[in-house]
N, C-alpha and C positions, 0 to 999 in steps of 0.2 A: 906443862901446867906450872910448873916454879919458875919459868922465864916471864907466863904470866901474872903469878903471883909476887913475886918478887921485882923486876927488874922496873917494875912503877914506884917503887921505894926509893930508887937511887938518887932522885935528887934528896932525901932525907939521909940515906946509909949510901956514901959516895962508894963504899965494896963491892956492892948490889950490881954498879955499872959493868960488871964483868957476866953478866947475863948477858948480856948486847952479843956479846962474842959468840960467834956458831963455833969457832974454835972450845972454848973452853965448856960447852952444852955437851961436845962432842968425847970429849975427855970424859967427864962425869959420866956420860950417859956408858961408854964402852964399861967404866970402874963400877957401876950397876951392875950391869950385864953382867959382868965375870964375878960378881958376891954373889947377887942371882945366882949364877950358875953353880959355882962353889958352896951356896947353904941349902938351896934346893937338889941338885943333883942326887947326894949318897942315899936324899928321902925319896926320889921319885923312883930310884932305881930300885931300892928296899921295896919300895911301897907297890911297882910293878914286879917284880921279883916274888912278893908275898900272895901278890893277887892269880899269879902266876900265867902272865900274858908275857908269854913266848913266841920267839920265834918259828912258825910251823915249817921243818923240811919236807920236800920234794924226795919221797922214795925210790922217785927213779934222779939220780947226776952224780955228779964226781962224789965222791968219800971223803973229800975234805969238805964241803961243805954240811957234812953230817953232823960236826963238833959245833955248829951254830945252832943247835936244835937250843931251844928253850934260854936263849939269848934275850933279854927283854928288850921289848917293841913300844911304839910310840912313846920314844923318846924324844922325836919334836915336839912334844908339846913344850918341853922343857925348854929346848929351843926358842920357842914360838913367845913363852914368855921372857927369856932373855933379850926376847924384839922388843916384844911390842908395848912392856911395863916401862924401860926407860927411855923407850922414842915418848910416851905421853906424858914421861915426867919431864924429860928434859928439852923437847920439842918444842920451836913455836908452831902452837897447833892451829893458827892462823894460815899458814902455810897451807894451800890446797895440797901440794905436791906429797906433804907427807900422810895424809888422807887417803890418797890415791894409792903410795907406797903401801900402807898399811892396810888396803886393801888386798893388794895383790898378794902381801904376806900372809895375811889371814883367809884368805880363798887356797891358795896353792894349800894351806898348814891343813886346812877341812878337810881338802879332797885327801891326803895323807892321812889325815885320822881314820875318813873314813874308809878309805882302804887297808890300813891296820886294825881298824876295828873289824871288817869283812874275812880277816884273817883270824884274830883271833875268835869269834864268834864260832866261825864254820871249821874250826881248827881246821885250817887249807893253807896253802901257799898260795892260794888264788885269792884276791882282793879283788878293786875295780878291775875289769878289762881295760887295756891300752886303749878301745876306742872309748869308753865312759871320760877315762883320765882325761883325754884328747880333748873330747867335747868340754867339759869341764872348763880345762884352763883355756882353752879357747874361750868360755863365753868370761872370764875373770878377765882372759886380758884384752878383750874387742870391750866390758863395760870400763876397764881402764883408762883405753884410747879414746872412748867415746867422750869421759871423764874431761878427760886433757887437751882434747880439740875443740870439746863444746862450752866447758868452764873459764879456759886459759883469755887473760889473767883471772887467779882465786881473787 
């Protein structure tokens, strides 16, 4: 979004022209990401923490995995925005390719939710079944390829 807001300014603010660069979109967007993560994080943890969406254990396996109990869970979301907020600020979102990326990141981030949310809802350790997952990103990454075979060039 600021490559296209910005970098048409440069013949007026010659500084502007460093938008051009995937290198320097590339810097910025990673320096997001990690403020992102550093001003969001202590909140989202607190904030799943308070809600108290834990990890559910399996009362039958090993003993050391008993100290994960009440570990909080979907913590990709936090993730998910450290993706996908600076790829659209700092992105040219002309780019089919990063469309497609952004796709597949936020299909894969879904079926994730929703299998932590299937946990924490039914307090189980059971979320999606492995075939549900399967199917799943199977059909995210067959409308991907479809995406990129049938679009290419964006």
């Amino acid at each position: 979004m600021l490559y296209h807001l910005l970098y048409p300014l440069h013949s007026e603010f010659s500084a502007l022209y460093v938008f051009r660069f995937i290198t320097f979109r590339t810097i910025y967007a990673t320096i997001t990401a990690l403020v992102l993560s550093f001003l969001l994080g202590p909140w989202v943890i607190e904030r799943l923490s308070s809600l108290q969406i834990g990890q559910t254990i399996r009362k039958v396996g090993p003993e050391s995995h008993f100290k994960k109990e009440g570990t909080p869970t979907m913590g990709g979301t936090l993730i998910l925005i450290a993706i996908v907020l600076p790829t659209l600020l700092w992105a040219d979102l002309r780019n089919g390719y990063i469309w497609v990326a952004l796709l597949v990141t936020v299909g894969y981030g879904a079926i994730g939710f929703v299998d932590d949310y299937k946990k924490v809802k039914f307090k189980s350790s059971d979320g999606l079944s492995a075939r549900h997952k399967m199917i799943w990103q199977l059909l995210i990454a067959g409308l991907a390829a479809w995406m990129l075979f049938s679009f290419t060039p964006f």
